[in-house]
N, C-alpha and C positions, 0 to 999 in steps of 0.2 A: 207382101208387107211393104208399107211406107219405113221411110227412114224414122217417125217417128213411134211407129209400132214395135221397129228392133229398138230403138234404146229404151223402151219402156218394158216390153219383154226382155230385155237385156237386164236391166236393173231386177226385176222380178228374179229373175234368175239368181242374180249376184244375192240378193237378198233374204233367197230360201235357204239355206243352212244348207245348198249342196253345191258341189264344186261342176264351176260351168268350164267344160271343154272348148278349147279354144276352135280344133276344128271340129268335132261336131254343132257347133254353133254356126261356124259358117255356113257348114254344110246346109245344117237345117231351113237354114233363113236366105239361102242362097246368096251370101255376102264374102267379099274377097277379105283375108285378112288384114288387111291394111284399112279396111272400113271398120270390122272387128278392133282394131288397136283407136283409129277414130275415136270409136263411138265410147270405148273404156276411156276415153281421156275426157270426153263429154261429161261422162259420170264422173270422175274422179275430181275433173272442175266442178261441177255442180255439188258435188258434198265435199270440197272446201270452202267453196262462195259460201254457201248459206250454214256453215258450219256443222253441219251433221259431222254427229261421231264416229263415221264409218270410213276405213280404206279400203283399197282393194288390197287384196294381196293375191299374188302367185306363187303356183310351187309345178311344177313340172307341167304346165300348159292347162292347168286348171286353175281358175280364178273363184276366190269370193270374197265377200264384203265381211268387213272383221270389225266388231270396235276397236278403237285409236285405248 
């Protein structure tokens, strides 16, 4: 996968109402976690730029996208 397949698959993820493991994520996508924490900031910029009503939120290394 291109870098732009994970943040799209990435988002997909955050997006389904199931909580995304941080490493099994990397695992999967074969990406170090520092790309993982990247790419979540990608996301997290892009729905504040364009105002979507969603954050991310964490809780014990799983992440999802929550309305604000």
């Amino acid at each position: 996968m291109n870098k732009a397949e994970i943040l799209l698959y990435l988002f997909y993820q955050l997006i389904s109402d199931k909580p995304v493991s941080r490493l099994a994520f990397c695992c999967d996508t074969h990406i170090s976690e520092r790309s993982f924490y990247r790419y979540l900031s990608d996301i997290k910029n892009f729905l504040v730029e364009f105002g979507i009503g969603l954050e991310i939120a964490e809780e014990g290394g799983n992440y999802t996208a929550k309305e604000r």
